[in-house]
VOGU-3710 file (C-alpha; in Angstrom, 3 decimals, decimal comma):
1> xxxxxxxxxx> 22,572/-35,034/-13,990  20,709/-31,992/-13,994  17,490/-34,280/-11,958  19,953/-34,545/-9,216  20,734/-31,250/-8,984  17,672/-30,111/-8,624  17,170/-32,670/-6,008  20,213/-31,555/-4,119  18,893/-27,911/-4,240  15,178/-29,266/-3,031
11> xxxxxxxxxx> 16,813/-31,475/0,044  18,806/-28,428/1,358  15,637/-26,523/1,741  13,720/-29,681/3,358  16,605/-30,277/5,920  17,996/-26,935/6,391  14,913/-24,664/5,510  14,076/-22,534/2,467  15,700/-19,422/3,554  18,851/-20,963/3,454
21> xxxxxxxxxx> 19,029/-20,619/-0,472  16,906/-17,487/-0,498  18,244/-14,934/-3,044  20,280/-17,660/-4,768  18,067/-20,142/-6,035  17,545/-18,922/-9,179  21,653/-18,389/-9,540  22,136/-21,961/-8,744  19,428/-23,041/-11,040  21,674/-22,378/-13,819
31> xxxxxxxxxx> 24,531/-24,635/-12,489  24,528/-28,406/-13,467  26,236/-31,205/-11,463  28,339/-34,003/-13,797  29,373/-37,255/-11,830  32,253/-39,781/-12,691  32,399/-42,406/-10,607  32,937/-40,775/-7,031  33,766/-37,446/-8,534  30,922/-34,607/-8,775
41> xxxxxxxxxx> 31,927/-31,820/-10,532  29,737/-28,935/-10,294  29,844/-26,538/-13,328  28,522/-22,833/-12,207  27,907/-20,661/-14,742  30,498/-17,455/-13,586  33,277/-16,774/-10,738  30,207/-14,760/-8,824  28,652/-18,251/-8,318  31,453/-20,095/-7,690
51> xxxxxxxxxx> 32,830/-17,938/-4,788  29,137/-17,557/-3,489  28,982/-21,915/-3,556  32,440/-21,967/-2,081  31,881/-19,492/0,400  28,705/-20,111/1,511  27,291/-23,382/0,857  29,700/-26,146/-0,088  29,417/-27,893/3,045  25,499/-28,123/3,011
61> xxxxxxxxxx> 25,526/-29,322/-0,995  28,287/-32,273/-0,098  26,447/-33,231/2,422  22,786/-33,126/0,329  25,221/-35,033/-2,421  26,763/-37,835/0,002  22,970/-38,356/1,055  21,306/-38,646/-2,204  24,267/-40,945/-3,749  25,212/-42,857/-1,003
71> xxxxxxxxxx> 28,608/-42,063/-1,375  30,551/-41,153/1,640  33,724/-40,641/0,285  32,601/-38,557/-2,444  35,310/-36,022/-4,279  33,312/-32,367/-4,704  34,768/-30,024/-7,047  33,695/-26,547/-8,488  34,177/-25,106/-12,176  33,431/-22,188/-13,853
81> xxxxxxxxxx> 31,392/-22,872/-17,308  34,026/-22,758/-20,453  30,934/-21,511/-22,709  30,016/-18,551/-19,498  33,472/-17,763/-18,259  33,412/-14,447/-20,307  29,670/-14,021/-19,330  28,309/-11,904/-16,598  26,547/-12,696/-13,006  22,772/-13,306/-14,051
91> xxxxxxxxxx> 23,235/-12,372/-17,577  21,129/-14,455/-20,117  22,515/-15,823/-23,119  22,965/-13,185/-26,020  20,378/-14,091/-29,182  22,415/-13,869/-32,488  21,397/-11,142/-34,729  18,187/-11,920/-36,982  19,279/-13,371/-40,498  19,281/-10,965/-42,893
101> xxxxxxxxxx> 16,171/-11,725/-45,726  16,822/-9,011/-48,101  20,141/-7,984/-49,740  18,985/-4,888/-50,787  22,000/-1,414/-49,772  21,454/1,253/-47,194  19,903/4,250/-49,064  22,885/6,515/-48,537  21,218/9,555/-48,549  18,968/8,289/-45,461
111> xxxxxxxxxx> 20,070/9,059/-41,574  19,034/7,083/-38,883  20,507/8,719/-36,108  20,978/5,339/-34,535  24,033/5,100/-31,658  26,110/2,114/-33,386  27,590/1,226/-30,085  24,395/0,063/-28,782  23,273/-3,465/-29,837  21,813/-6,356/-28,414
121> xxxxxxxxxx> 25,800/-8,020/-27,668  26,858/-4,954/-25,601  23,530/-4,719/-23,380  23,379/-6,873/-20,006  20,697/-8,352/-18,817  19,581/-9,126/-15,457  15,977/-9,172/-13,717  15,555/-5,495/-13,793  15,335/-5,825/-17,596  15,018/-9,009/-18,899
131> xxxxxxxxxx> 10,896/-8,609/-20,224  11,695/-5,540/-21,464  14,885/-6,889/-23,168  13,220/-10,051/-24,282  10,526/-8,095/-25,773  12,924/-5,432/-27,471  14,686/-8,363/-29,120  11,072/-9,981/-30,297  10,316/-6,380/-32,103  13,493/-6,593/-34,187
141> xxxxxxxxxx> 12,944/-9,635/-35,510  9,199/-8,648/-36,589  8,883/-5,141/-37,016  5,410/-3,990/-37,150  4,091/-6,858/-36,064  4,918/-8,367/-32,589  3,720/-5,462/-30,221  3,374/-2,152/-32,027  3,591/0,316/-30,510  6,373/-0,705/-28,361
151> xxxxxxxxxx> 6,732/1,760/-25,185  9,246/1,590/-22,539  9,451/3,465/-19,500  11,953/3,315/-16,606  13,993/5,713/-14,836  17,015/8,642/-16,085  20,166/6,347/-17,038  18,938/2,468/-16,925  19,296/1,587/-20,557  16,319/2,708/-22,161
161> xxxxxxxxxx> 17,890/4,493/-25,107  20,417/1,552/-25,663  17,552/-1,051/-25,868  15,975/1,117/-28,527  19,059/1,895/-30,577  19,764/-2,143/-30,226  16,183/-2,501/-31,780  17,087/-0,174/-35,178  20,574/-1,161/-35,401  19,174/-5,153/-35,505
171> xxxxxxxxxx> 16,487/-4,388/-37,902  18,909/-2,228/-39,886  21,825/-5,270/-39,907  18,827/-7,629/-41,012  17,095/-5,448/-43,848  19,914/-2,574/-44,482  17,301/-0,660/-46,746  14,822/0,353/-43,905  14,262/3,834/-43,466  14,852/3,856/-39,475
181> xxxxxxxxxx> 15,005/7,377/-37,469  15,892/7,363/-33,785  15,438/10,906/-32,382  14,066/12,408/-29,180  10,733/14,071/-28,805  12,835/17,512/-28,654  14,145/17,285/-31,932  11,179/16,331/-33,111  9,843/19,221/-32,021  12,377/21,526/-33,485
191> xxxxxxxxxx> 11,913/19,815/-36,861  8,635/20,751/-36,540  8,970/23,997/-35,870  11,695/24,837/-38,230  9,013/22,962/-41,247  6,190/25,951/-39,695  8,623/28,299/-40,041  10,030/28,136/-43,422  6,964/26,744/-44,809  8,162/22,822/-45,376
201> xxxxxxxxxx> 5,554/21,299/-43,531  4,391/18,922/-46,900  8,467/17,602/-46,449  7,773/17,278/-43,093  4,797/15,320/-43,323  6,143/13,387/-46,110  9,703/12,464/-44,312  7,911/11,032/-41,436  5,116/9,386/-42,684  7,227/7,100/-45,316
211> xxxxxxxxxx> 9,251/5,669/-42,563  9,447/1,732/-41,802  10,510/2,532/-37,859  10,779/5,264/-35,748  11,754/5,304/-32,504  11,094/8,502/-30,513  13,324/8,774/-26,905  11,580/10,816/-23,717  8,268/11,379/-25,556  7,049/12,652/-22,377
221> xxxxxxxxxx> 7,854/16,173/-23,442  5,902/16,497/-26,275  2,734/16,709/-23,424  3,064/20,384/-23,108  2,898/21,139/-26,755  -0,461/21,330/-28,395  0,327/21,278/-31,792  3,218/18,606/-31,271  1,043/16,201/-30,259  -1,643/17,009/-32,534
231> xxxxxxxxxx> 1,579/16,363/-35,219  2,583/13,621/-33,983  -1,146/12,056/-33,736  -1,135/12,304/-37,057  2,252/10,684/-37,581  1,354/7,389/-35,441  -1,797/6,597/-37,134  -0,444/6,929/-40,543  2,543/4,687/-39,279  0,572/2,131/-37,729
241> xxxxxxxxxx> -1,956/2,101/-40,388  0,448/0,983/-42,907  1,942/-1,287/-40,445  5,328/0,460/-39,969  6,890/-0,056/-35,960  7,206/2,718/-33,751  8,900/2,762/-30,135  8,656/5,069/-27,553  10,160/5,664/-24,769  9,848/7,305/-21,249
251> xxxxxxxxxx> 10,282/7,872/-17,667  6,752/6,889/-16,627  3,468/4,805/-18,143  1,402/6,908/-20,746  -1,292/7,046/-17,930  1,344/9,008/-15,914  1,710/11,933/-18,580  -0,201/14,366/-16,755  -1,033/16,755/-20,156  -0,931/14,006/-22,223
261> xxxxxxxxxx> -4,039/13,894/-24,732  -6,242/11,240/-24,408  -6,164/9,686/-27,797  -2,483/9,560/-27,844  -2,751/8,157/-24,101  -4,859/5,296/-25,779  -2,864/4,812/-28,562  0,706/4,517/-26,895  -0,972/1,864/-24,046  -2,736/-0,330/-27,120
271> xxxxxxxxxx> 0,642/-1,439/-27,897  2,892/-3,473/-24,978  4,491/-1,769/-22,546  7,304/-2,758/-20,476  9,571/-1,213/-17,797  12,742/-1,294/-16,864  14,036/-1,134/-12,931  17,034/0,211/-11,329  19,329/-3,151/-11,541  20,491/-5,277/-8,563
281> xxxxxxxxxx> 23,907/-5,863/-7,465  24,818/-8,740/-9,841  23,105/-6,651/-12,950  25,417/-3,739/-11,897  28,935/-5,538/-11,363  27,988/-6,944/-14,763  27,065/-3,814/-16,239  30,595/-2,391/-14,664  32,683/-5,757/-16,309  30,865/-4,973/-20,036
291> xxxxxxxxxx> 31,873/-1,132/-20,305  35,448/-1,698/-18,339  36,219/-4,509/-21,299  34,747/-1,667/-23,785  36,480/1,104/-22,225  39,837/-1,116/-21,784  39,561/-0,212/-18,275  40,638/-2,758/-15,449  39,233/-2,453/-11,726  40,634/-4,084/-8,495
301> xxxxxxxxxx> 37,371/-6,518/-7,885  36,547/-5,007/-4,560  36,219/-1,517/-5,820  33,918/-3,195/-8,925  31,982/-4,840/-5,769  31,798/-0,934/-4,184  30,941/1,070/-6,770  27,784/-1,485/-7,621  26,839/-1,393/-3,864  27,029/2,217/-3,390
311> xxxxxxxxxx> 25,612/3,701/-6,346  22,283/3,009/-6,558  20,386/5,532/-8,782  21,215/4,631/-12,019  23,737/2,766/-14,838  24,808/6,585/-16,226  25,963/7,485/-13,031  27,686/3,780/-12,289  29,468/4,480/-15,822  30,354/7,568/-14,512
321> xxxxxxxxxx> 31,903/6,803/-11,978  34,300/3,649/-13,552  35,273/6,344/-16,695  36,392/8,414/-13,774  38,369/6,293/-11,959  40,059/4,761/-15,289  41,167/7,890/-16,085  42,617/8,321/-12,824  44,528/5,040/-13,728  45,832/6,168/-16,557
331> xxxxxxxxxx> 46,621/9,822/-16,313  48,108/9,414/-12,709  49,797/6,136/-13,352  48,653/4,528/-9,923  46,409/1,984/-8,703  42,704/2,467/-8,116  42,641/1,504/-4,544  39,140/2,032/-2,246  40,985/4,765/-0,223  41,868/6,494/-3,845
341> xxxxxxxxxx> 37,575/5,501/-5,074  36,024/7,031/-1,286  38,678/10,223/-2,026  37,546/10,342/-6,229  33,887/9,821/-6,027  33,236/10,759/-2,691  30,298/13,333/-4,586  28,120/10,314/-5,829  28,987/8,211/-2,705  26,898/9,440/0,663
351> xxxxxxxxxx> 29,096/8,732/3,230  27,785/7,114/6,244  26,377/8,962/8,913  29,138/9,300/10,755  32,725/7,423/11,205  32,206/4,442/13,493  35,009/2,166/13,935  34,824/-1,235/12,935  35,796/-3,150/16,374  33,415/-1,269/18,219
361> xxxxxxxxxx> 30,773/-2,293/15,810  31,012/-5,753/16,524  31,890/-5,214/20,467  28,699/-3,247/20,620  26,507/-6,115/18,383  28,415/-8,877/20,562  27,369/-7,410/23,720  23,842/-6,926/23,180  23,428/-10,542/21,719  25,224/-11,887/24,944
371> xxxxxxxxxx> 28,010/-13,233/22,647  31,353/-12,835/21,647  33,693/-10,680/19,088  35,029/-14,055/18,774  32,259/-16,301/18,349  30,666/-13,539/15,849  33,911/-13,874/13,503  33,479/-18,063/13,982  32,393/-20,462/11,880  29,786/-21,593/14,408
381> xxxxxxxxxx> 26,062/-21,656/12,698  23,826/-21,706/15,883  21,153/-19,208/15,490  22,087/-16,724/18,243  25,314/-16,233/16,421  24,152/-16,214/12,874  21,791/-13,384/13,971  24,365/-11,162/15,813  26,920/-12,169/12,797  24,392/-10,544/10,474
391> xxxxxxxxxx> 23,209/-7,911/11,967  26,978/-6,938/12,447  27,846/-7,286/9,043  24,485/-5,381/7,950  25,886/-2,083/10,726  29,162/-2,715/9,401  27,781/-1,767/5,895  25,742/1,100/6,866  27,378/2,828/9,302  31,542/2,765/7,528
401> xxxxxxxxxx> 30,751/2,107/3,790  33,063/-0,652/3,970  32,879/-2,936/0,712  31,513/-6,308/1,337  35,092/-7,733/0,518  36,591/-5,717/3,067  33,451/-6,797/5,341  34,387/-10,545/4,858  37,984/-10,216/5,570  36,794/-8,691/8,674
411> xxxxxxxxxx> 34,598/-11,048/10,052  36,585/-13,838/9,948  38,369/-13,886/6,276  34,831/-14,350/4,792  33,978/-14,715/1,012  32,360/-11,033/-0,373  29,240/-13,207/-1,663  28,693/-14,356/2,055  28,425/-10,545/3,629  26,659/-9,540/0,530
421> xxxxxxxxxx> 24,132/-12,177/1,561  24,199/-11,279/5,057  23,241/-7,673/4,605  20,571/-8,553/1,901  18,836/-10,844/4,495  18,777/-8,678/7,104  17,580/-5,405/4,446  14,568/-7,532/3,544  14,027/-9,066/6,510  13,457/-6,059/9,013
431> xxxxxxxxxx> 9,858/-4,553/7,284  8,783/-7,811/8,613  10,404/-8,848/11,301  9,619/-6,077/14,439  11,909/-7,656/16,793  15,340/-7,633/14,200  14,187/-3,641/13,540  14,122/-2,789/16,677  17,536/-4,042/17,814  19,200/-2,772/14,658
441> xxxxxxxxxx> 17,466/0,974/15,398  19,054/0,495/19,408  22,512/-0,803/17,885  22,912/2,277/15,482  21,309/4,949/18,098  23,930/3,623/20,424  26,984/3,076/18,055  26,360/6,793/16,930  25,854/8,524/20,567  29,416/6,584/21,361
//
């Protein structure tokens, strides 16, 4: 049934236009529709999707089904995935560990330095990572040969170091005798410098050059050492010479190293390199419903929702923040409510401008759209309304730091997935569109001289 799925997802965007499923297409494209007689069941692969079907476009998919089946009394029905229930929003399937090909022990007297909590099961994907994740997982299975050098670069706290430590701790769980060492550039350094210094530069030389992968974290810093990187030029080429993996990582592309020498410039770039992206809001709640179920933590789903809407620089700090309000939990015995989250984290969160209250937001949208408080909170779908109902939601966002469950509720006991939407469509929308900037630049000017 998955042809007329596809189909149903194709005639809502010839009858209703394609920005109706913008954003979601590619959510929906993992669902699959199963018919019994005049029953259509569709199976969605997580809650997310369900409530974002449910809340936003049920009506428009019966009505795609009843046309394309020519059934008119038609029963529609939505399920969550038995094999994805425990799965997270936009999260591909995990790829089991590579099959381990030799039997032979871990050398005991060898340290990797690898972070065991950090394997391919406990890192979530989403679009922000999923090439760079792919690739990671392609490198474990054939060290030395799939892309070596392997370089990734991305931003403090999105998940470069666990991607790497998921790469040794696979290779090591498929051949336990390789001689692995993950390390960052600093201690590298100091290694160095302690060999120089007590004359042990042969052991040095020898420790690093009979490894099978090494995988070096931040090796951006080694650019302002001379005779680090004339070390470590050494190190790669005998490495890759003997066909050994090494993986890098950093916070920019090797052409972006400022001090950088050329021939190690060249060498990290001959490899592949792939970056990783601040995540989106799906990636995030996902990220937050991993490390609560490792952390035993449990979150009230609207402050989940908050915390992956408001912080946006990076996973460390989103982790942060959830440790934080678990321990709350537990030391205080009380509920983690969004009064007790604004109060706890209100150093990560910027608050809005300033407090605007929530009726007058609408009132004020209402007024200059020539409609309603009412008709905004509706169900009706005509464009004026749809407009002013987003563009509300969108100040409602920006100007009180209300979560998008708290948003829905207000306008009109609305699913979360539908304001979310609402407030992404107007974000991307306004570069483009002069005429929506403009009037959300007036609204906020006058909702903040009020």
């Amino acid at each position: 049934m998955q042809d007329l799925w596809n189909d149903v997802l194709d005639h809502i965007d010839e009858r209703e236009g394609t920005s109706v499923l913008e954003g979601v297409r590619d959510l929906y494209r993992e669902c699959r529709l199963e018919r019994t007689g005049n029953r259509l069941l569709l199976v969605v692969p997580n809650g997310f999707v369900s409530r974002l079907v449910s809340g936003r476009h049920q009506e428009s998919i019966i009505e795609a089904c009843k046309i394309l089946t020519g059934l008119e009394d038609l029963e529609f029905s939505i399920s969550v995935s038995e094999e994805k229930k425990s799965k997270k929003p936009r999260q591909t399937p995990k790829p089991p560990l590579p099959v381990l090909k030799e039997s032979a022990s871990r050398d005991p007297s060898w340290e990797s330095h690898l972070i065991s909590r950090h394997t391919f099961d406990t890192y979530v994907v989403g679009e922000s990572n999923r090439f760079a994740h792919a690739a990671a997982f392609q490198v474990s299975e054939n060290p030395g040969k799939s892309y070596n050098p392997f370089y990734i670069y991305g931003g403090v706290g999105l998940g470069k170091t666990h991607l790497v430590n998921a790469i040794g701790n696979a290779i090591l769980a498929k051949i336990p005798s390789s001689r692995i060492l993950y390390l960052t550039s600093e201690s590298f350094l100091n290694e160095m410098v302690s060999a120089i210094r007590f004359a042990k530069m042969i052991e040095f030389k020898e420790r690093y050059r009979t490894i099978d992968v090494l995988i070096i974290d931040d090796i951006q810093f080694i650019s302002t050492k001379e005779k680090t990187q004339e070390e470590f030029f050494h190190t790669f080429n005998s490495l890759f010479e003997k066909g050994k993996q090494i993986i890098l990582t950093s916070d920019c592309p090797p052409n972006e190293i400022a001090t950088l020498e050329e021939r190690l410039r060249s060498r990290f770039a001959s490899g592949l390199i792939a970056d990783i992206q601040i995540p989106d809001f799906e990636t995030k709640v996902a990220i937050l419903i991993e490390k609560m179920k490792l952390e035993g933590i449990a979150l009230p789903e609207d402050v989940i929702y908050f915390l992956a809407t408001s912080i946006k620089s990076n996973i460390r700090e989103l982790e942060g923040a959830m440790i934080r309000l678990g321990a709350y939990q537990t030391l205080m015995g009380k509920p983690v409510t969004m009064e007790v989250t604004r109060r706890l984290l209100s150093n990560l969160i910027q608050s809005a401008p300033a407090p605007v209250h929530t009726e007058l937001i609408v009132n004020e949208v209402a007024s200059y759209y020539k409609v309603s408080p009412k008709e905004i909170r509706s169900k009706k779908r005509n464009r004026s309304i749809s407009v002013a109902r987003q563009v509300a939601i969108f100040l409602l966002r920006d100007l009180t730091q209300m979560s998008f469950p708290e948003i829905g509720r207000e306008m009109g006991g609305r699913d979360h997935s539908t304001a979310m939407y609402a407030f992404r469509s107007v974000e991307e929308n306004r570069d483009s569109d002069a005429v929506l900037s403009r009037d959300i630049e007036t609204l906020k000017r006058r909702l903040l001289q009020l």
